[in-house]
C-alpha positions as CSV (number, residue, x, y, z in Angstrom):
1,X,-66.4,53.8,-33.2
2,X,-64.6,56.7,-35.2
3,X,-60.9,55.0,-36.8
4,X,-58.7,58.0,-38.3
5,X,-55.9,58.5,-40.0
6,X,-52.9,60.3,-39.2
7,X,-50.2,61.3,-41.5
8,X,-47.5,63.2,-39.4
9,X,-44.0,64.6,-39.4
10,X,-41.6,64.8,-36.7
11,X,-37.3,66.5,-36.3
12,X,-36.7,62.6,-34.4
13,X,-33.7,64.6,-32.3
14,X,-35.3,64.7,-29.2
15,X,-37.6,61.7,-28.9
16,X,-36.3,58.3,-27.4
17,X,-37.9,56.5,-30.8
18,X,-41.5,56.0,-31.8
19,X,-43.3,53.2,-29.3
20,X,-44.2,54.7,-26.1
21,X,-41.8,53.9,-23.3
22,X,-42.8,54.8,-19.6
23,X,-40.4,57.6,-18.4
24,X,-39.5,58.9,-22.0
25,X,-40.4,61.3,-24.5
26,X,-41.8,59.3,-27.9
27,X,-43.3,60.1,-30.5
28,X,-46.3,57.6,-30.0
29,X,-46.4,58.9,-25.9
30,X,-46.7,62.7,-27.2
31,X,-49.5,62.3,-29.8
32,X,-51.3,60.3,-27.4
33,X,-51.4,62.4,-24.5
34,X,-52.6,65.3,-27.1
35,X,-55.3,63.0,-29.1
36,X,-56.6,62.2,-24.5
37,X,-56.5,66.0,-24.0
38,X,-59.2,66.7,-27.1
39,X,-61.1,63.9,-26.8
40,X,-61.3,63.3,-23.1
41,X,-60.7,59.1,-23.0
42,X,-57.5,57.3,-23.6
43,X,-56.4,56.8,-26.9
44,X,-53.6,54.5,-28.2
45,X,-52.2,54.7,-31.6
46,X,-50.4,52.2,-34.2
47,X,-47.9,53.4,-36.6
48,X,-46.9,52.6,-40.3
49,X,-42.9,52.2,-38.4
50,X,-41.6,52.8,-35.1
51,X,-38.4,54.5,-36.3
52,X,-35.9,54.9,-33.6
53,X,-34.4,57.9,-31.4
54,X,-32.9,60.0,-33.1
55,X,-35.1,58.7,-37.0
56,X,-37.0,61.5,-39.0
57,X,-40.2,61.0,-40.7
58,X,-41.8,63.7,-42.9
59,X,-44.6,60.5,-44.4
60,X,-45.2,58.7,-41.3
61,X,-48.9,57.0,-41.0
62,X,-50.6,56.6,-37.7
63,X,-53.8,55.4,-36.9
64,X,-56.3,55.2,-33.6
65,X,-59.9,54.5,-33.2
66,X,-62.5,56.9,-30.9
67,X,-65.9,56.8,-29.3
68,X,-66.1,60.4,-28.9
69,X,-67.5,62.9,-31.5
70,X,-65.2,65.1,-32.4
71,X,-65.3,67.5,-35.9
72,X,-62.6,65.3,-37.6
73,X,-61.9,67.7,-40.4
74,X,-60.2,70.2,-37.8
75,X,-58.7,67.8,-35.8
76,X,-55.4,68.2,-37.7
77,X,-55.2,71.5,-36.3
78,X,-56.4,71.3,-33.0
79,X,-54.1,68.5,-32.2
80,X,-51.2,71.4,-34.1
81,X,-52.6,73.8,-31.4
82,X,-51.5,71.4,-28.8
83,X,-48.4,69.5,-30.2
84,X,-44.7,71.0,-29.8
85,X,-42.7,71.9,-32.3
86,X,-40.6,68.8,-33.3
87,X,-44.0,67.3,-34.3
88,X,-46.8,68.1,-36.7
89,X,-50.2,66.8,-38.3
90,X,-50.0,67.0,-41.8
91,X,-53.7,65.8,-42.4
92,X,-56.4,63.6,-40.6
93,X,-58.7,61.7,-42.5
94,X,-61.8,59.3,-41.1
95,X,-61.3,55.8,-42.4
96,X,-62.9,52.6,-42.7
97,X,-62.9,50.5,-39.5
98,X,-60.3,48.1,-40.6
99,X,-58.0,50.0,-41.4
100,X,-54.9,50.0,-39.5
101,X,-51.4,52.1,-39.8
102,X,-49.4,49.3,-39.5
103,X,-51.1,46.3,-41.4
104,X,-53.1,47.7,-43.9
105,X,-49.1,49.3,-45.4
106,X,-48.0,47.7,-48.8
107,X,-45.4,49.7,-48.9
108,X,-42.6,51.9,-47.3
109,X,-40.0,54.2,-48.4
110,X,-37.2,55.5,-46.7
111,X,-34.7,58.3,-47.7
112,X,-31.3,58.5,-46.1
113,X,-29.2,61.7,-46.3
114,X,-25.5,62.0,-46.1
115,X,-23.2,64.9,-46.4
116,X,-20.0,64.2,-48.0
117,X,-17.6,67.0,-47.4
118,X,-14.3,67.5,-45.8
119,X,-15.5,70.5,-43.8
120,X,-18.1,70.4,-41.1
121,X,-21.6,71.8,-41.5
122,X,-23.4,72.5,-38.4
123,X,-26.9,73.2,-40.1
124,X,-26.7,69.4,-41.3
125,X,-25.4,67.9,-38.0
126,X,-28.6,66.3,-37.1
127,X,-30.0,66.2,-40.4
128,X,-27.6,64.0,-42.3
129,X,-24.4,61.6,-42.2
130,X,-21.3,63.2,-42.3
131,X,-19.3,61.7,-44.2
132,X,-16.3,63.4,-44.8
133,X,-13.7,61.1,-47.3
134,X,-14.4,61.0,-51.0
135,X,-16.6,58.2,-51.7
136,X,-17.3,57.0,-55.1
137,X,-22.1,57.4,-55.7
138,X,-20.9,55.2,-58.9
139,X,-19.6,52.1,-56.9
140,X,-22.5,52.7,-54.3
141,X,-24.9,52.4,-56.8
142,X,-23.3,48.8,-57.9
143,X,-23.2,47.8,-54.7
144,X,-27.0,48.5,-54.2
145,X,-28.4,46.5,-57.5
146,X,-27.3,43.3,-55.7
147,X,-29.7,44.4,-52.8
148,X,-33.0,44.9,-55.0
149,X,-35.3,42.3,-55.4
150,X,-36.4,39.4,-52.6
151,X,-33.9,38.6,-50.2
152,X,-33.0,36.6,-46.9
153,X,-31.9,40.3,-45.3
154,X,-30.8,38.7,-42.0
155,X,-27.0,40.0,-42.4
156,X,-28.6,43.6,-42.4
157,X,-30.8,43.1,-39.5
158,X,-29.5,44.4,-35.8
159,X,-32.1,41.7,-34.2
160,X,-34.4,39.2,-36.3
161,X,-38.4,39.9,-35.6
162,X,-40.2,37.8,-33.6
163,X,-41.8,35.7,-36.2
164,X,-37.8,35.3,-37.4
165,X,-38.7,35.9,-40.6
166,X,-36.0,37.5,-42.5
167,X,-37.2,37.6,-46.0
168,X,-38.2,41.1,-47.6
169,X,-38.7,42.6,-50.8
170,X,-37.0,45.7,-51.8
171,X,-38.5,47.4,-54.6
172,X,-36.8,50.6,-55.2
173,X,-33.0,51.5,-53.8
174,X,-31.8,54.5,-55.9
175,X,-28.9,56.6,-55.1
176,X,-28.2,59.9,-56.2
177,X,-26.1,62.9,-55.9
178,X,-27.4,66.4,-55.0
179,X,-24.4,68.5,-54.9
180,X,-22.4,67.7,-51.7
181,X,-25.5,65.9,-50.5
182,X,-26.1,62.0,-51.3
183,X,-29.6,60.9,-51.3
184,X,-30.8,57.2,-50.9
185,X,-33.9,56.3,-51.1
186,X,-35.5,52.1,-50.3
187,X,-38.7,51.0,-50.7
188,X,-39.7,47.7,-49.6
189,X,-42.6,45.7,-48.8
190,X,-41.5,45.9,-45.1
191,X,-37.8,46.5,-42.9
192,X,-36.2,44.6,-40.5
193,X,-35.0,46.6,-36.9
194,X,-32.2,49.1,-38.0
195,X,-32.1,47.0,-41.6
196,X,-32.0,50.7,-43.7
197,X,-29.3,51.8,-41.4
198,X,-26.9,48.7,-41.9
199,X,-27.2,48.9,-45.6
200,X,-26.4,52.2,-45.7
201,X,-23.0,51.7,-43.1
202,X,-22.4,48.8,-46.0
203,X,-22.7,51.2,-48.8
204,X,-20.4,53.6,-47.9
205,X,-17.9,51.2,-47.6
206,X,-18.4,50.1,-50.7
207,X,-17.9,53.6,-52.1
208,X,-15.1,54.1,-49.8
209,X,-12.6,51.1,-51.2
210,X,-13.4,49.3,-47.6
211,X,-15.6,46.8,-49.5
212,X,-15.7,45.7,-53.3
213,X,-19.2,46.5,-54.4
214,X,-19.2,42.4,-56.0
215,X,-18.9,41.3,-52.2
216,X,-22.6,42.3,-51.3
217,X,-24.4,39.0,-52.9
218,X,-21.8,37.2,-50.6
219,X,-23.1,39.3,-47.3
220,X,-26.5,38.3,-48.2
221,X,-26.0,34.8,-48.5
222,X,-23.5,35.0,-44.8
223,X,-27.4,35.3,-43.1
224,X,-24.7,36.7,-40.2
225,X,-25.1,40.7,-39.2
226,X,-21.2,40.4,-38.7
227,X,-20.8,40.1,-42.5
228,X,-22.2,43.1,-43.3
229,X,-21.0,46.9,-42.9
230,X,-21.3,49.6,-40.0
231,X,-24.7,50.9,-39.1
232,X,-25.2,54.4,-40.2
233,X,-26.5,56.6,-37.7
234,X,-29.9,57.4,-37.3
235,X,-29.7,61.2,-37.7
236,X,-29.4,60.5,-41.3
237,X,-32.9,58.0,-41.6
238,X,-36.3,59.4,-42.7
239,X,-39.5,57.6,-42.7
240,X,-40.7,59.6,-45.9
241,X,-44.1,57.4,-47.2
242,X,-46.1,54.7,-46.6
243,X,-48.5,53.1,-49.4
244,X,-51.9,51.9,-48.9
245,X,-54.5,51.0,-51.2
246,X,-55.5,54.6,-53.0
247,X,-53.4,56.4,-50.6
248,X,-49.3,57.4,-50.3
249,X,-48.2,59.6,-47.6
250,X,-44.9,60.1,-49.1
251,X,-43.5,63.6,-48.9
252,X,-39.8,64.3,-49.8
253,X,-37.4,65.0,-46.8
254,X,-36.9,68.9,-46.3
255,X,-33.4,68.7,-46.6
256,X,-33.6,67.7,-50.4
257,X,-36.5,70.1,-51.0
258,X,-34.0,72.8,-49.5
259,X,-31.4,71.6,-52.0
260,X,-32.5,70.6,-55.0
């Protein structure tokens, strides 16, 4: 038994999310029937998060396990040869057994994009959050302090998980301007379903005079999603590294390698 690891990028636009769904194009439904088609036997695969339709990733980890001999150093491009465009193997690496995508992550990081400007910019539709009144990066940022650290994140989380555990540990949430572009970036020990999104909708409002930046310890302690702000659409989100043990996927988000 052969386990390998995937690190992969995928434009999240046209897929219906990451886990496979019968009837709809995924992420995890298109890698497998390319991995089946090289190696001949049906494969299934874990991944480090199963973003949702219409969620990025330019660091996202998958992993799957094989009987079959295959030349593992080209299977990067051979799965390339077969994959379509909105997806791509970055590299594929044989691990050890126990390794898996998923479990075996002590961390993840996240980048959300938006675009604040008046006028419309059809190259960043489906790349990042239009967001077209002035907001203020300086009350954003003070909003986000109150976030870092371990926290009860229920208020931020679309549907609990189904341990119900709601506790996570954010290590890194740093917000920053690139020109007309706002970048966002949280790192955590783990998220909760749509959790980035929602504190993202609860940012801008923050920065927009919606919210005072002071009311965000009070959101947390609501444990109630209805406390908290809008969800930020997922065109914006993009899964951009996972950490293991002597190994980070993370690779920035093309938009802010376009603009600097």
């Amino acid at each position: 038994m052969t386990t390998v690891r995937l690190a992969v990028e995928y434009d999240g636009t046209a897929f219906h999310g990451f886990q496979w769904q019968p009837q709809l194009r995924t992420v995890a439904g298109t890698l497998e029937t390319a991995l089946q088609r090289l190696l001949g036997e049906e494969v299934k695969v874990a991944a480090a998060g199963r973003t949702d339709a219409g969620v990025h990733a330019c660091g996202q980890v998958v992993s799957f396990s094989t009987d079959q001999q295959f030349p593992f150093d080209r299977l990067d491009a051979a799965l390339n040869a077969t994959l379509p465009g909105d997806i791509a193997v970055c590299d594929a690496t044989v691990v050890a057994d126990d390794f898996s995508a998923r479990f075996s992550a002590i961390e993840r990081t996240y980048v959300y994009a938006l675009f604040n400007q008046r006028r419309r910019a059809p190259l960043f539709a489906r790349r990042a959050y239009r967001v077209w009144w002035k907001i203020d990066v300086d009350g954003m940022c003070a909003a986000s302090a109150h976030l870092l650290g371990e926290h009860d994140f229920r208020s931020f989380c679309a549907s609990p998980p189904d341990d119900g555990i709601t506790l996570r540990d954010v290590r890194r949430l740093r917000v920053e301007c690139r020109g007309d572009l706002v970048r966002i970036e949280v790192a955590a020990n783990g998220f909760l379903h749509r959790m980035i999104r929602t504190i993202v909708g609860t940012l801008v409002e923050c920065a927009s005079g919606r919210r005072d930046p002071g009311d965000v310890p009070a959101i947390l302690a609501a444990l109630d999603r209805r406390a908290a702000g809008h969800t930020a659409p997922a065109h914006g989100l993009y899964l951009a590294g996972v950490r293991y043990p002597g190994y980070d996927s993370y690779s920035e988000p093309p938009l802010f390698r376009w603009f600097p």
